[in-house]
N, C-alpha and C positions, 0 to 999 in steps of 0.2 A: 745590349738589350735586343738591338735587331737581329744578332749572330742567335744570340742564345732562341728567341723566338723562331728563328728559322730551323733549327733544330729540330724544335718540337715539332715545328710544322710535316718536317722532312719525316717525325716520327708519326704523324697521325695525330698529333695531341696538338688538335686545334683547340682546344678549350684552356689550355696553357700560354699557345701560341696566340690568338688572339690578343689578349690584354698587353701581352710584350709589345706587337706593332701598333697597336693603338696609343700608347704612353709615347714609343720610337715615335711615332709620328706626331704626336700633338706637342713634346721637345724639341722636335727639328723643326716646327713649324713654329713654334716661339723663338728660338734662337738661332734659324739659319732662313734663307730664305723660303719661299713656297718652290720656287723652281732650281731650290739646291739639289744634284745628285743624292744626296742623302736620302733629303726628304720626299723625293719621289719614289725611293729605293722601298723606305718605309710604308708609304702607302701602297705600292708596286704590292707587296709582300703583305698590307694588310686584303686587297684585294682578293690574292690567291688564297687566303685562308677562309674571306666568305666564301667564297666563290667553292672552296672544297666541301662548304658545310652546308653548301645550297643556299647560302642569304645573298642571289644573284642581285637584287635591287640595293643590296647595300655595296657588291662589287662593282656593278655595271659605273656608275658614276667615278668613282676611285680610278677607274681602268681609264675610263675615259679622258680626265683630268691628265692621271699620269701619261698619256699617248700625246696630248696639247701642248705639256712641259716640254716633253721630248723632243716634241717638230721643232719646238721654239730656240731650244737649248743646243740640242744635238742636228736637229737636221733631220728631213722628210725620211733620208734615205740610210740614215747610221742604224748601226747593226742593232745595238740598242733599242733604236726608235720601231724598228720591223717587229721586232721580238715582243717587245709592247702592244703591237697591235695585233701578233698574235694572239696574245694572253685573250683582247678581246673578241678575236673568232672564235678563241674554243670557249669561251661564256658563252656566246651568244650557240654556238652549237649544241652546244650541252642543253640549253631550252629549247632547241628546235626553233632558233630565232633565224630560218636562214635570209631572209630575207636584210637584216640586220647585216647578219655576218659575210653576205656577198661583197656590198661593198670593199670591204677592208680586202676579203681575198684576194680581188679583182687590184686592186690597190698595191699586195704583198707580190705578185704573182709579174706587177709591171717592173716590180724593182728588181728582179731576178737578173 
């Protein structure tokens, strides 16, 4: 469900892609834990898809969530966990949130 949604995604057909991660996710979130790699992977990927379609107040939170898992699971500093918090500098830049989005930079930029 999440391969095939990603698919679409990767083709542009977020309105396909959409409802694939949202099922993915609301599945892995009943049968595996909230902070399974899965289930962050799912929401991970339902994020990018608002966030392609400009529904940033339904990504911002999802992004967020999944960057919390990741400290918690993976570690401040795993490659994983970076790449997460990039997904939320380029949301927040994309609305000209920079003030937002410094933090995190400032954050990406120590891990180097």
């Amino acid at each position: 469900m999440n391969e095939l949604g990603y698919i679409y995604y990767k083709q542009q057909k977020y309105d396909k892609a959409e409802p694939l991660f949202v099922d993915c996710r609301k599945k892995s979130k009943a049968v595996l834990r909230l902070d399974h790699p899965t289930t962050i992977l799912c929401t991970n990927n339902l994020a990018q898809c608002y966030s392609q379609q400009g529904k940033y107040d339904m990504a911002e939170p999802l992004l967020l969530d999944c960057l919390e898992k990741l400290k918690v699971s993976l570690g401040p500093n795993n490659s994983d966990t970076v790449a997460s918090m990039i997904n939320l500098i380029n949301l927040y830049v994309r609305q000209e949130k920079y003030d937002k989005a410094e933090p995190f930079l400032v954050d990406c930029l120590e891990k180097r």
